[in-house]
C-alpha positions in Angstrom: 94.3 133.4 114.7 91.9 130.9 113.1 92.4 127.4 113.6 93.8 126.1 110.1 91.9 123.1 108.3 92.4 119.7 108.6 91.2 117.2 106.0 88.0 116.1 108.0 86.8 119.5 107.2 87.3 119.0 103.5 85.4 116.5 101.0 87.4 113.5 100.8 88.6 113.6 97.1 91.1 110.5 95.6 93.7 111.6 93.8 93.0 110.6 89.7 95.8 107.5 88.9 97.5 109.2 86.4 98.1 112.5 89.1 99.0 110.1 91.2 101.4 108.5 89.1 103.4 111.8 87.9 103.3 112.7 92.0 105.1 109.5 92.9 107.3 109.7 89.8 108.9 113.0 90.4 107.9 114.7 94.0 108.7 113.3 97.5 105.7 111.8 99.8 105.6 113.8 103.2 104.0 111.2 105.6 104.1 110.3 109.8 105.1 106.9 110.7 104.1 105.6 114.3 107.1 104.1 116.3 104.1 102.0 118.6 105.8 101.0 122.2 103.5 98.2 123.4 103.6 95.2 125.9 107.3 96.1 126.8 108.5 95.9 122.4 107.2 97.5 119.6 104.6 96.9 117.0 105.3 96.1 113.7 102.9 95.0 110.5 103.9 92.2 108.1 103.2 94.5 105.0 101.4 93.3 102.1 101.8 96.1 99.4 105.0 97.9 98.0 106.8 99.5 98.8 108.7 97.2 101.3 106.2 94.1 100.8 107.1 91.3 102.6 109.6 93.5 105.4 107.9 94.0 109.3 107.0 97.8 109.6 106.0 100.3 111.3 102.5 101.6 110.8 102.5 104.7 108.5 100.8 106.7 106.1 101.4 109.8 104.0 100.1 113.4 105.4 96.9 114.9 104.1 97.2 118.8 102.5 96.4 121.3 105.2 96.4 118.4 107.6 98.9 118.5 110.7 101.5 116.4 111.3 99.6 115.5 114.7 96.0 115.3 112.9 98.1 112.6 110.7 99.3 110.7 113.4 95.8 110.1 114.8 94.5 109.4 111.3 96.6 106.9 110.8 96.5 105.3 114.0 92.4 104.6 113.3 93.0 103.6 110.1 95.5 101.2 109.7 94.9 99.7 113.6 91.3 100.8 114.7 92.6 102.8 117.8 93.4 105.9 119.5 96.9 106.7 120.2 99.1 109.2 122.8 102.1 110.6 121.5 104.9 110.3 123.5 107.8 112.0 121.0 108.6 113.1 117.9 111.4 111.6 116.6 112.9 113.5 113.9 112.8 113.1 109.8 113.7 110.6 108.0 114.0 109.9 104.3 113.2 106.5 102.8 114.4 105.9 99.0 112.8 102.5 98.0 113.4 101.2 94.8 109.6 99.5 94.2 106.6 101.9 94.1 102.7 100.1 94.1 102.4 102.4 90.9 102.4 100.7 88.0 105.4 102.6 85.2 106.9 103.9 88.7 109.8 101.9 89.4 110.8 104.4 93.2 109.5 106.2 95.3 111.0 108.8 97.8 109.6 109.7 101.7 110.0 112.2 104.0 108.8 110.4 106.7 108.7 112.2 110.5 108.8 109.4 113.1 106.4 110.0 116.2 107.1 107.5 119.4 103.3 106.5 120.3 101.4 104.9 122.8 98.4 102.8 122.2 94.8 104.1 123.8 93.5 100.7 123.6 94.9 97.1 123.4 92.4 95.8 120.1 94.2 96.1 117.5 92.1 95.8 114.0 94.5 95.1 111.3 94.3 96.8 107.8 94.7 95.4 104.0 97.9 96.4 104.1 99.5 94.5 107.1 98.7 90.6 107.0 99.9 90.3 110.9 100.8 92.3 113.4 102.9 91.6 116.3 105.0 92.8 119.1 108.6 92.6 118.9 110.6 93.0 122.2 114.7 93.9 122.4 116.9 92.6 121.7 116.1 93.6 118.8 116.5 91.5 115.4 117.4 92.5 112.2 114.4 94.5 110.7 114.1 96.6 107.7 117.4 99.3 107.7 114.7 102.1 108.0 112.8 100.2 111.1 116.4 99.7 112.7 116.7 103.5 112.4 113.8 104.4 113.9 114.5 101.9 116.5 118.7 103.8 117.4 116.3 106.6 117.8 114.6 105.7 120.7 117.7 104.8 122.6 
């Protein structure tokens, strides 16, 4: 059995805006979200785009057609922090219903987002445009977005 495609092996191709816009407007997003256990805490981004702009947050980032869920993972990872990552778990499926959407005439947008527990393969940490800091936070834990505090009963 062949190996099936990932999207490195395709041309990179945006999505046209107004596509885009009738996606986020009536289907769900499927994406990976990456639960990062660092320094003896967990990383989380100060994000800087909707939806949850303004909240702490766990890197993420939706899933590429005929792209694994693990391909995703490590996409991400180099994207949106400039490093390699182990996964340690996978932590299930969640779905996020936010009531903002960065699409302009799109007031919601809907995730199925599958949680992996990850490792980082290197301490420097690059951030993206869409985190404006990053940092560790270490338990106890304090109130974080009601999707992060899910995420974080999950690993208990």
């Amino acid at each position: 059995m062949a190996d099936q495609p990932t999207q490195a092996d395709e041309q990179d191709t945006w999505i046209p805006d107004d596509e885009w816009e009738a996606i986020v407007a009536n289907v769900p997003l499927v994406s990976v979200d990456l639960v990062i256990r660092h320094e003896g805490g967990i990383v989380l981004g100060l994000r800087e785009n909707e939806p949850a702009r303004g909240e702490w947050f766990v890197p993420g980032g939706t899933v590429f057609k005929n792209e694994t869920l693990t391909d995703a993972v490590h996409r991400v990872a180099e994207e949106e922090l400039g490093v390699g990552v182990t996964i340690e778990s996978r932590l299930g499926t969640f779905e996020h219903f936010y009531d903002t959407s960065e699409v302009e005439g799109v007031d919601s947008k809907h995730y199925l987002a599958t949680a992996f527990e990850v490792t980082l393969d290197d301490d420097n940490l690059e951030m993206d445009a869409q985190h404006s800091k990053l940092e560790v936070f270490e338990p106890p834990y304090e109130s974080h977005h009601p999707y992060v505090e899910r995420y974080l009963n999950a690993l208990e």
